[in-house]
C-alpha positions in Angstrom: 82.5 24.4 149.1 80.7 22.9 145.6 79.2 20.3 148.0 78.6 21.7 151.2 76.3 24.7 148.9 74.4 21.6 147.8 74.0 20.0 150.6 72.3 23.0 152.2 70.2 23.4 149.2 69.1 19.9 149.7 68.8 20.7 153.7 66.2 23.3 152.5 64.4 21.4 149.8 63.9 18.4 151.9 62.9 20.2 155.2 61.0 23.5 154.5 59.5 22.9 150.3 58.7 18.8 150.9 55.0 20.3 151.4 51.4 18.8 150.9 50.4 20.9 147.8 47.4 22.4 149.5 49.6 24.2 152.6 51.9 25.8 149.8 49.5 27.8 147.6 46.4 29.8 148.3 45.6 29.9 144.7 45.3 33.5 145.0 48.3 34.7 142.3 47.7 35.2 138.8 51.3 34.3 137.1 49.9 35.4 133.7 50.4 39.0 135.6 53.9 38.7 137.2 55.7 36.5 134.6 59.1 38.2 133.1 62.3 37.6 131.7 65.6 38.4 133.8 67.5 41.1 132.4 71.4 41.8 132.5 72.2 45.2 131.3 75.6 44.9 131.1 76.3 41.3 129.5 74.4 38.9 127.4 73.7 35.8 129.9 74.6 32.5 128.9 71.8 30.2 128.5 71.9 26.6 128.3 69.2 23.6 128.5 67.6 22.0 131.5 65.8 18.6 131.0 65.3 15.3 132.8 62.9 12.5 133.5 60.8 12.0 136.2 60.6 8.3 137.5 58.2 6.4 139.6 60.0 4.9 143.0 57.5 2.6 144.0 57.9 -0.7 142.8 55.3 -1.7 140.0 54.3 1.5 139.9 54.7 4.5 136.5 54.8 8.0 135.8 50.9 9.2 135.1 50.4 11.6 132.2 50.1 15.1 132.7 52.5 16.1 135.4 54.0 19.8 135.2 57.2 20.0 136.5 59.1 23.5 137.6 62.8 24.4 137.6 63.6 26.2 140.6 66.7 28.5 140.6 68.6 29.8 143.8 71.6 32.1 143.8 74.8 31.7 145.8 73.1 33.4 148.4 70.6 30.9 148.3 67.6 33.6 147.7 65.0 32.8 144.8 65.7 33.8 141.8 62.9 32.6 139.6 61.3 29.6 138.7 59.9 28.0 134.9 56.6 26.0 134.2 57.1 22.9 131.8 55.1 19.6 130.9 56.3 16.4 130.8 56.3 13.9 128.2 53.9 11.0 128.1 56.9 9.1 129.0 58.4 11.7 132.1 60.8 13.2 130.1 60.8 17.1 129.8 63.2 19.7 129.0 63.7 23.6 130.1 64.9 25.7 127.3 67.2 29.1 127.1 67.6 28.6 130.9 69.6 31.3 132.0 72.9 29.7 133.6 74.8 32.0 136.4 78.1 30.9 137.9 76.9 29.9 141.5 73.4 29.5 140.8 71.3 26.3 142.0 68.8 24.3 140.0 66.1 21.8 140.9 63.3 20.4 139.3 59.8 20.2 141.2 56.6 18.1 140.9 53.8 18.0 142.9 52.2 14.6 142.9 49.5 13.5 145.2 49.0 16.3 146.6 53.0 16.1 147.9 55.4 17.9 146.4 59.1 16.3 145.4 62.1 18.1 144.5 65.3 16.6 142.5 68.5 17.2 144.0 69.7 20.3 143.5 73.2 21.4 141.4 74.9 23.8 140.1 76.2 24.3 136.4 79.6 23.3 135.5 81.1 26.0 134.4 81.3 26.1 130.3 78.8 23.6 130.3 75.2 24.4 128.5 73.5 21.2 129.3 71.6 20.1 132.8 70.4 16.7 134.0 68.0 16.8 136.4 66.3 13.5 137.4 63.4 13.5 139.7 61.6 10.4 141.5 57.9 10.4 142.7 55.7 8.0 144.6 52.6 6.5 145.5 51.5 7.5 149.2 50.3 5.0 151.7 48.8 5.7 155.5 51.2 2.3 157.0 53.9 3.9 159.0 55.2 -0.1 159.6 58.4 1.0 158.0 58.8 3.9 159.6 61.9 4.8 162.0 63.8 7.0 164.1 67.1 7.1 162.7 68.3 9.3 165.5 67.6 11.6 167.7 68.9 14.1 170.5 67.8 16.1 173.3 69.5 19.5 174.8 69.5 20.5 178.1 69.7 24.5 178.2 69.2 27.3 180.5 65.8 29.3 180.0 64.2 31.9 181.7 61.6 30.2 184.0 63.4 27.0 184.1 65.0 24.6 181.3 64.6 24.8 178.0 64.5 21.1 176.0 65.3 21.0 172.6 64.2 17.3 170.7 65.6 17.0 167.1 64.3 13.5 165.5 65.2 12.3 162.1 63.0 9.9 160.5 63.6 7.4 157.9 60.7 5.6 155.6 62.5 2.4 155.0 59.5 1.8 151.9 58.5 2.7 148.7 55.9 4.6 149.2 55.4 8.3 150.8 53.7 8.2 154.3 51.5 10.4 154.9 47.3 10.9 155.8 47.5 8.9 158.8 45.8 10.7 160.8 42.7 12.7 160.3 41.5 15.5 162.1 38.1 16.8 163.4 37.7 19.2 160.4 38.6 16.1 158.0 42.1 17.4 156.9 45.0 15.2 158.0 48.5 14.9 159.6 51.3 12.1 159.4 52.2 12.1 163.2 51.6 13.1 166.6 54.1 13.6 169.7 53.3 13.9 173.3 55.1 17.1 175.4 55.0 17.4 179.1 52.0 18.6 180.3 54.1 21.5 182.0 56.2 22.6 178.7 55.7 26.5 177.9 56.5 28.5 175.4 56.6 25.6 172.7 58.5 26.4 169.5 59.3 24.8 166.2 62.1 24.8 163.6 60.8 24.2 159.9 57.3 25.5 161.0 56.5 26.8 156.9 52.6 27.0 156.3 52.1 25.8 160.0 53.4 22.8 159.5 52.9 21.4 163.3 49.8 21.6 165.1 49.5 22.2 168.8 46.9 20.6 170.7 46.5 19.3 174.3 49.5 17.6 175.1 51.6 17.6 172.0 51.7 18.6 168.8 51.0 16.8 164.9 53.2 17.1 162.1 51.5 16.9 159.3 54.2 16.9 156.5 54.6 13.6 154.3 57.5 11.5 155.1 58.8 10.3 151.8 60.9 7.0 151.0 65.0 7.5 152.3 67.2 7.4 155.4 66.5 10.2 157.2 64.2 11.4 155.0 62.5 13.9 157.4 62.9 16.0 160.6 61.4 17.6 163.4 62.7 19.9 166.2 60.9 21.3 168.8 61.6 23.4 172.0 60.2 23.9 174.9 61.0 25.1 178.7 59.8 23.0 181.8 59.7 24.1 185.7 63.1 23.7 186.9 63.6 23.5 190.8 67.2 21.5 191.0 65.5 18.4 189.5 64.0 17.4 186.2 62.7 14.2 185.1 62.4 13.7 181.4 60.5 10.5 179.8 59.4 9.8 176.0 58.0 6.9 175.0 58.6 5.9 171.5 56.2 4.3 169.4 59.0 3.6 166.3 61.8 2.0 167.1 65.1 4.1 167.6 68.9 3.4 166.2 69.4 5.3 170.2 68.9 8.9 171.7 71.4 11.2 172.8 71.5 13.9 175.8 73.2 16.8 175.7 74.0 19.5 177.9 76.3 22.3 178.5 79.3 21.1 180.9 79.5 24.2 182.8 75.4 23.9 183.6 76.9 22.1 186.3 74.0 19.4 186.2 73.8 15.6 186.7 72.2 13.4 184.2 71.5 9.7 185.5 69.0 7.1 184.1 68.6 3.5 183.2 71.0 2.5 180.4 72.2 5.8 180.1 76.1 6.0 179.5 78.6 8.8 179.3 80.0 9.0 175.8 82.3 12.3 176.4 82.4 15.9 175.6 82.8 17.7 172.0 83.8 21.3 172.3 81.5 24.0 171.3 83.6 26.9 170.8 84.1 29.7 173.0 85.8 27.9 175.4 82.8 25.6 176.2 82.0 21.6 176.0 78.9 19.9 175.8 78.5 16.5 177.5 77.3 13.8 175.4 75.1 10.9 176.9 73.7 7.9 175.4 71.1 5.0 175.2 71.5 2.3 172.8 68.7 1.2 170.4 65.2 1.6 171.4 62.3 -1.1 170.6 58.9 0.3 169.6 56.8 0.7 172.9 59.6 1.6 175.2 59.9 4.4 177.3 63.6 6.2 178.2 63.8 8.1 181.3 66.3 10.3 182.7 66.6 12.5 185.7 68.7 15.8 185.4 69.7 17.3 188.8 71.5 19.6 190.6 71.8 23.3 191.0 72.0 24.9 187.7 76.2 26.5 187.2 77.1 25.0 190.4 79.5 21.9 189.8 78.1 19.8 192.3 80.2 16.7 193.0 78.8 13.1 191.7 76.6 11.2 194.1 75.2 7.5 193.9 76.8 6.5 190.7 75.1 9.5 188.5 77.0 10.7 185.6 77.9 14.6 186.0 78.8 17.3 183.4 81.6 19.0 185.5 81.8 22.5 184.9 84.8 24.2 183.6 87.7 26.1 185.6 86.7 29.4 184.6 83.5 31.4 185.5 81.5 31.6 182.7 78.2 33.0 181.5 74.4 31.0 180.9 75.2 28.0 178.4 76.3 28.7 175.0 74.4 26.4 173.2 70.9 27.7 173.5 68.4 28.0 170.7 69.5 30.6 168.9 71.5 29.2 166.1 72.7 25.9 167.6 68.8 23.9 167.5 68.2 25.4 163.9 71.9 24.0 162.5 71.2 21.0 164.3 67.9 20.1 163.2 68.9 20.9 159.5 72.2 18.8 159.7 70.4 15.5 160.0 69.3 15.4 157.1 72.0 16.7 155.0 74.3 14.1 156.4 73.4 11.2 154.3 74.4 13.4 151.4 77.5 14.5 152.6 78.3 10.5 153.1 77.6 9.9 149.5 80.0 12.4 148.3 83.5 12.0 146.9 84.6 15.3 146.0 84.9 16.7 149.2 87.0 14.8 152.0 84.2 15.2 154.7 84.3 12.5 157.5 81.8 12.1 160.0 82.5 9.3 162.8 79.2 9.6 164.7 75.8 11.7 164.5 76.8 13.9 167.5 80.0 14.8 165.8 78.1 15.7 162.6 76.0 17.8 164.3 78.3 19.8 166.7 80.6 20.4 163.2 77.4 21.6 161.5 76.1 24.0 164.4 80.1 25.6 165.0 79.6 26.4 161.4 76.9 28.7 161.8 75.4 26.6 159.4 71.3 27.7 159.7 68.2 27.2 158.0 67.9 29.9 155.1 64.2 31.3 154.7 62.7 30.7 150.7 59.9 32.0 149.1 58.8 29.2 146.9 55.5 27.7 146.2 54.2 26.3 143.2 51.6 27.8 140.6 49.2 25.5 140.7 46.5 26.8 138.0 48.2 25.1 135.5 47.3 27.8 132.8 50.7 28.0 131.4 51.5 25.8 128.6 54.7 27.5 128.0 58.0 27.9 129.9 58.1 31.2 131.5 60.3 32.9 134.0 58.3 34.2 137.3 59.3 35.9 139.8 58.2 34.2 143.8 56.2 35.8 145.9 56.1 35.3 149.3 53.7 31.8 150.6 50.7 31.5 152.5 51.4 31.0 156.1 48.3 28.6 157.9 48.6 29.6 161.7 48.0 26.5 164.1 44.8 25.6 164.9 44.1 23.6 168.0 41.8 20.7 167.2 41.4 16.6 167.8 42.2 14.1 166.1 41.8 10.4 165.2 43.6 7.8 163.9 42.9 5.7 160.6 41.9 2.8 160.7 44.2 0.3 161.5 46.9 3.1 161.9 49.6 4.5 164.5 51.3 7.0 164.4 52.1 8.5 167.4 55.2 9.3 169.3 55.0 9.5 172.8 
């Protein structure tokens, strides 16, 4: 349980505080006026020391002078607890003294560098132990997305009011040194990293992960415009939207990075039939409650390709296979709308991806994951789902010392529709 706390501490981290500095603060707070010690009436708290060093990732590259880093503390609830200012050393190292150490507490160090903010992986304190290591890595920024990816992603299939609901998770890897980001600019010169394309018919668009308005809606997609730093599957993106539904769908994305493959999914007792080019049918996974999902895939994807695939049929009637379609037959027993609509099953899902590198890098806990889809079906039975936090950095940088603050709750931009542009000699967008 050690590792799968971490790993959604990292889930968190990665996804909803991997910010551009600017979106997180509004520079509004005073700290000097909210600062304060924790306090344990009952017991004296053990306290212990915190330090680390942060380290420059990109090749050739070193750690500028004057960084600030800040430990961030979670409980085993995974709600804020409070967070310390420090400095670093001319050389990165720093150190946290008198740290208050809790049995099931989290701890993370975080920098914000380039206007992007980087966390180090997050862990708990040994019990009887009074020293931390923390290390964190940092890096230069660069607009090239050339070594940019889709590591994988998958689409859901669901019933909605007004027609069917799709659901696209992505997870991205930066296969570089350098943190993409700035790739695009928009009318009122601030920026964003990439742009999608949606149907022209989706309604009632929705995002996962959408802290300090993160996406932006405009005419025919949406821009993300959170860095995507160095790592596999480094950085994710679901979205949701319903689509006109009149016993046939088709569904076409063109991807402008290449893809490790795509996956469809839909509820077996929808009834539906899912056929396209290159399109194979890899099985069901259960769900729980007595329901499958189907699983269908296309292999690797070159940049500049387009997938297409037609869902048909009438939606919870199990419609017999025509013309060599694949079909999702429905179970035995009546049953109600799918079970895996939005509600905790996109938010699990999208979250998963990238926790799953971490899990595979982990010894203490016999976790095995065979395939992608399997990951993220275990993740979503779990009720595994993204936990709201309350952290954003101080950025006024008038406290030499380490303090003890208290988080308040962070500024929330609300999407603006506006144009954009590439930079020059720059694409980014996924189609």
């Amino acid at each position: 349980m050690r590792q799968l706390k971490i790993a959604l501490i990292v889930i968190i981290a990665t996804i909803v505080l991997a910010v551009p500095v600017a979106a997180q603060s509004d520079g509004s707070s005073d700290s000097t006026d909210s600062l304060s010690e924790p306090v344990n009436e009952t017991e004296s708290p053990i306290t212990g020391t915190v330090s680390g060093e942060i380290v420059n990732g990109t090749d050739g590259e070193e750690v500028p002078g004057g960084l600030e880093p800040m430990l961030h503390v979670w409980d085993a609830r995974f709600n804020d607890k409070f967070m310390l200012h420090g400095e670093a050393e001319a050389d990165g190292s720093f150190r946290f003294d008198d740290v208050s150490f809790e049995t099931g507490s989290f701890y993370a160090v975080m920098v914000n560098y380039q206007e992007v903010t980087y966390f180090s992986t997050p862990l708990d304190v040994p019990e009887g132990e009074r020293e931390l290591n923390l290390d964190i890595a940092i890096f230069e920024s660069t607009g090239d997305t050339s070594q940019v990816q889709i590591e994988n992603m998958h689409v859901f299939f669901d019933t909605a009011q007004g027609g069917l609901m799709v659901a696209e998770v992505y997870s991205f890897s930066n296969q570089g040194d350098k943190t993409v980001r700035d790739v695009l600019r928009l009318e009122d010169g601030s920026t964003a990293t990439f742009r999608f394309s949606l149907p022209e018919a989706a309604a009632t668009i929705k995002f996962e992960g959408n802290r300090n308005g993160r996406f932006i809606t405009e005419p025919g997609g949406f821009l993300d415009t959170f860095p995507l730093m160095p790592g596999t599957s480094s950085g994710q993106v679901a979205v949701s939207y319903v689509l006109p539904y009149i016993d046939e769908l088709t569904y076409s994305k063109r991807f402008d990075f290449p893809a490790s493959g795509v996956k469809f999914l839909l509820g077996t007792e929808l009834g539906l039939v899912v056929e396209g080019d290159g399109l194979e049918l890899e099985g069901t996974r259960p769900m729980g409650e007595g329901k499958d999902v189907a699983i269908f895939g296309v292999d690797a994807i070159e940049s500049g390709e387009t997938v297409q695939v037609t869902v048909s049929g009438k939606i919870q009637n199990a419609s017999s296979s025509a013309g060599g379609a694949m079909q999702a037959e429905a179970p035995s027993s009546e049953s109600s709308p799918s079970s895996i609509a939005l509600g905790g099953l996109l938010l699990g899902l999208a979250l998963m991806l990238v926790g799953i590198w971490w899990y595979r890098q982990s010894d203490e806990e016999a976790v095995e994951f065979d395939e992608s889809t399997d990951d993220m079906l275990a993740v979503s039975q779990s009720g595994l789902v993204p936990l709201q936090t309350n952290i954003r950095p101080d950025d006024n940088g008038e406290e030499a010392d380490v303090k003890q603050q208290p988080l308040e709750e962070p500024l929330v931009q609300k999407p603006v529709l506006q144009t954009v542009e590439p930079l020059p000699d720059s694409d980014s967008s996924m189609g």
